[in-house]
C-alpha positions in Angstrom: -8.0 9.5 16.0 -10.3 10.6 13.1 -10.2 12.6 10.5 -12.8 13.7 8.3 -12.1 14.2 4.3 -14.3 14.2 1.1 -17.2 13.3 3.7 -15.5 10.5 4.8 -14.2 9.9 8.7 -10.9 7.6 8.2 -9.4 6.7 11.4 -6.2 7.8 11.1 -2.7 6.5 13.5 0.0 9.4 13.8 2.9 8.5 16.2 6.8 8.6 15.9 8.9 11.9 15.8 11.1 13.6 13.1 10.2 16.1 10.8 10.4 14.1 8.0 6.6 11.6 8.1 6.4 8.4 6.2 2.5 7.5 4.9 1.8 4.3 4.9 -0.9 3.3 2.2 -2.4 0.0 2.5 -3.7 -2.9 0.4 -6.8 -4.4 0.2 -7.7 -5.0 3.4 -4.9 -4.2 5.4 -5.7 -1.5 8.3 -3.4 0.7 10.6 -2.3 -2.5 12.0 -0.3 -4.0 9.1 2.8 -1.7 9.2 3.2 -2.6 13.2 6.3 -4.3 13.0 7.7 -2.1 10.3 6.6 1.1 12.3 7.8 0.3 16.1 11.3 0.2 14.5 11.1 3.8 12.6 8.9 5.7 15.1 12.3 7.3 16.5 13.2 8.5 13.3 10.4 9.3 11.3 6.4 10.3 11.8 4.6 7.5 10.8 1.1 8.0 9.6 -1.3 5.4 9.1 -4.7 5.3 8.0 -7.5 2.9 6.8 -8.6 3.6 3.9 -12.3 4.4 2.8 -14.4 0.9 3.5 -11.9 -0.3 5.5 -11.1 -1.5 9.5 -12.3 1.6 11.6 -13.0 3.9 8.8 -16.3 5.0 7.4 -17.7 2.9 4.8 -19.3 4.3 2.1 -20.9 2.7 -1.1 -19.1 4.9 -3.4 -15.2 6.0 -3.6 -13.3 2.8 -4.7 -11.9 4.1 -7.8 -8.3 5.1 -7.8 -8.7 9.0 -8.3 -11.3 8.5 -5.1 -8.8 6.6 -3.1 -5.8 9.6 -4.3 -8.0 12.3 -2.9 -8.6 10.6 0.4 -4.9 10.2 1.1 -4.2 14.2 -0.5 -7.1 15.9 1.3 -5.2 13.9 4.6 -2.2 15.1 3.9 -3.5 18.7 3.4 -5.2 18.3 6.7 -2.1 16.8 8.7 -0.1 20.3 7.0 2.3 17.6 5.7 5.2 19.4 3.7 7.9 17.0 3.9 7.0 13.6 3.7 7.1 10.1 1.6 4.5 8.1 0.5 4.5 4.2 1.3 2.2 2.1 -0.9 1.5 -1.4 -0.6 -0.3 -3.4 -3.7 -3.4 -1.6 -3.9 -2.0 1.4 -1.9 1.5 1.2 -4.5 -1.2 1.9 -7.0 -3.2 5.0 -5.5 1.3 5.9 -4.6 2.0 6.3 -8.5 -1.1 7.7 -9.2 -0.6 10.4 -6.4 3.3 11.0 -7.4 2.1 11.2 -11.1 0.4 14.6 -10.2 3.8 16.4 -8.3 2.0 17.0 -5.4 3.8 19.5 -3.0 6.4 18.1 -0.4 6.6 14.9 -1.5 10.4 14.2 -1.1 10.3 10.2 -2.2 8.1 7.7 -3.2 8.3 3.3 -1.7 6.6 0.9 -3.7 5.9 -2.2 -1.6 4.5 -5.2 -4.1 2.8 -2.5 -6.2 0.3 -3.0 -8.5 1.1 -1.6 -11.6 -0.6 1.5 -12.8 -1.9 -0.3 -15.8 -5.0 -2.5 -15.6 -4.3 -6.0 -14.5 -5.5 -8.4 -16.8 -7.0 -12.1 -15.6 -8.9 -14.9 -16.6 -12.6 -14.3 -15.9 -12.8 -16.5 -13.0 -9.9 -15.1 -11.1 -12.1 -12.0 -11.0 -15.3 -13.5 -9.1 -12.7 -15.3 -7.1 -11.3 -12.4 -5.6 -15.0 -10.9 -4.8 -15.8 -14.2 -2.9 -12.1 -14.3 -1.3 -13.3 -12.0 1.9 -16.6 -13.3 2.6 -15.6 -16.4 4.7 -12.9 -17.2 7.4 -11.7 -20.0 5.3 -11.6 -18.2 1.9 -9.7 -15.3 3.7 -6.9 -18.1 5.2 -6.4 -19.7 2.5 -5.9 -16.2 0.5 -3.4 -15.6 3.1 -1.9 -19.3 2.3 -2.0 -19.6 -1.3 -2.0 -16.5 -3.1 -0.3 -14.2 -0.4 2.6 -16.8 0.3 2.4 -15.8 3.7 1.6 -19.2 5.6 4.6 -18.0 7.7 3.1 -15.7 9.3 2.7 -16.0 13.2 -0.6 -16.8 14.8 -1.5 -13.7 16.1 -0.6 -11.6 13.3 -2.6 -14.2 10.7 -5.3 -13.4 13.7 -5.4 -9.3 12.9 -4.7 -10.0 9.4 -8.3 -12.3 8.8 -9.6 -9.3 11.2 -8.6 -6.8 9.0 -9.9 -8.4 5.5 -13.2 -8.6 7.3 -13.5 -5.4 7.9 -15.2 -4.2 4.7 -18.4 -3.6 3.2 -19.5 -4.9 0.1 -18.9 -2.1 -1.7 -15.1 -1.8 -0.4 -14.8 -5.5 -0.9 -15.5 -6.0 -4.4 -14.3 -2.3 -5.3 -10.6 -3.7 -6.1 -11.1 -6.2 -8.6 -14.0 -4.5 -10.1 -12.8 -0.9 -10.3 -9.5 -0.4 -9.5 -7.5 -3.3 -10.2 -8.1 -3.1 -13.9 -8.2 0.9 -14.1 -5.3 2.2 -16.6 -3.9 5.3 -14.5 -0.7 5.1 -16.1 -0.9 8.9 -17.5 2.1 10.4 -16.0 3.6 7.7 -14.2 6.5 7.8 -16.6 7.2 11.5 -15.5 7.5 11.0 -11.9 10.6 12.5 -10.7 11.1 12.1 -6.8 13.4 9.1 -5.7 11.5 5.9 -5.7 12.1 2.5 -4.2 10.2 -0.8 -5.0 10.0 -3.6 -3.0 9.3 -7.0 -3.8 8.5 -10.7 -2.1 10.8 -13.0 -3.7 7.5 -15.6 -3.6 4.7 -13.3 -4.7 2.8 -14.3 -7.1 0.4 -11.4 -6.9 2.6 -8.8 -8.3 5.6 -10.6 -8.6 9.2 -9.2 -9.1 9.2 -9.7 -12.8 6.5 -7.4 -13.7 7.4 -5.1 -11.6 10.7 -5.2 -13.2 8.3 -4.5 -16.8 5.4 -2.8 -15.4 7.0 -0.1 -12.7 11.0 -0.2 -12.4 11.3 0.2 -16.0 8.8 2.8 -16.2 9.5 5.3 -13.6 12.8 6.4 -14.9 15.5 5.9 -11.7 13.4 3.9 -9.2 15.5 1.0 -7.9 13.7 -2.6 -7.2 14.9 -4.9 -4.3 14.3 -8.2 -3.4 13.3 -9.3 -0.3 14.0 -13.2 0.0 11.2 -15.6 1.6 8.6 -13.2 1.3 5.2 -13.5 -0.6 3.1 -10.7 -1.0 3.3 -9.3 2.5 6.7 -8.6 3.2 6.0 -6.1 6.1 4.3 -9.1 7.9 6.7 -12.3 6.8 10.1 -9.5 6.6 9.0 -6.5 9.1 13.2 -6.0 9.8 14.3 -6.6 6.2 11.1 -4.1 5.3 12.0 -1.8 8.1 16.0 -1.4 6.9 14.8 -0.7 3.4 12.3 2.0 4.2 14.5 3.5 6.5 17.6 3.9 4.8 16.3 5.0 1.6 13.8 7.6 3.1 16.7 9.3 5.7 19.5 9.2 2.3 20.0 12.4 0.6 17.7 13.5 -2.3 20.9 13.0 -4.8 21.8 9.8 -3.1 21.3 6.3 -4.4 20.0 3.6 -2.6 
């Protein structure tokens, strides 16, 4: 279904019961389709609510909106809409980034926070080159597989779900596409990251060389004062594709434990 917010329509998935919804926030160029094995085995606890973001798969794709702050009100002005009051906010890479940025502000019924592969809140720094890579990495079948090879780690992945997955990172406009590692990627939103007080869990790919478990040791676990970081074993950057059972158990267990509970 859709959903319009900040005069955007973002298609929006809402299935499973409980009272307690998970959102799942997605990186760039994942869709409502990347949490499916992760999602068919918490449906029977949890609501899980899914969206594309802004630019992306079956949502409206505007040439403005890419920044972090932008991205943040999309996924609030949803969640005001849904009348979510108890709920935990997934984030994957990109999406982990908009997730601090969002928990930063102590936004009402937010009960926990999961950091999947985050990227940090502070501005990634690259060579030059690695930049205009990443602009060119969506605009050809081959670049997009051999993103999913070689700086993913995901050449595991099985054929039909590398088949959705080059769907999905197609499914931009130029704007969306080169939004990340223009805008967002290298924003500094740290401001009030450090203060974030719900219950946070980071996940990381043992092989990911993307945002890889050591800075996020540096860059998140050490900053958000309590989060715990796990390691899921032979998994790259996408662990809810390579490790959807491992991912599923993770999310699960630390969303349904008490508040005063550690993981």
């Amino acid at each position: 279904m859709y959903y319009t917010v900040n005069n955007v329509k973002l298609y929006v998935k809402d299935e499973g019961e409980g009272s307690l919804a998970l959102l799942f926030l997605n990186f760039w160029g994942g869709s409502t389709e990347t949490w499916n094995g992760v999602t068919t085995q918490l449906k029977d606890n949890f609501r899980c609510i899914n969206y594309d973001h802004r630019g992306w798969g079956q949502s409206e794709k505007p040439e403005t909106g890419y920044d972090i702050a932008s991205l943040a009100e999309d996924a609030l002005a949803l969640i005001a809409t849904l009348n979510l009051d108890d709920y935990v906010i997934v984030g994957h890479s990109m999406g982990g980034k908009v997730a601090q940025y969002i928990a930063a502000r102590k936004p009402a019924g937010l009960r926990k926070l999961i950091l999947v592969a985050p990227s940090p809140s502070v501005p990634t720094v690259m060579p030059p080159e690695r930049y205009e890579g990443m602009k060119r990495a969506y605009t050809s079948i081959e670049g997009i597989n051999a993103t999913i090879d070689n700086v993913f780690k995901a050449s595991d992945i099985k054929p039909e779900i590398r088949a959705q997955l080059v769907h999905d990172m197609q499914s931009h406009n130029e704007s969306s596409r080169i939004g990340w590692p223009t805008i967002a990627l290298i924003e500094d939103v740290s401001a009030g990251v450090d203060g974030i007080e719900v219950p946070t869990l980071i996940i990381a790919g043992e092989n990911d060389i993307v945002d890889p478990p050591e800075r996020l040791a540096i860059e998140v676990e050490a900053v958000i004062a309590g989060s715990k970081l796990v390691i899921v074993e032979d998994a790259g950057h996408l662990s809810m594709l390579q490790q959807p059972d491992c991912v599923a158990e993770l999310i699960g267990h630390f969303a349904k434990a008490n508040l005063q509970e550690q993981l």
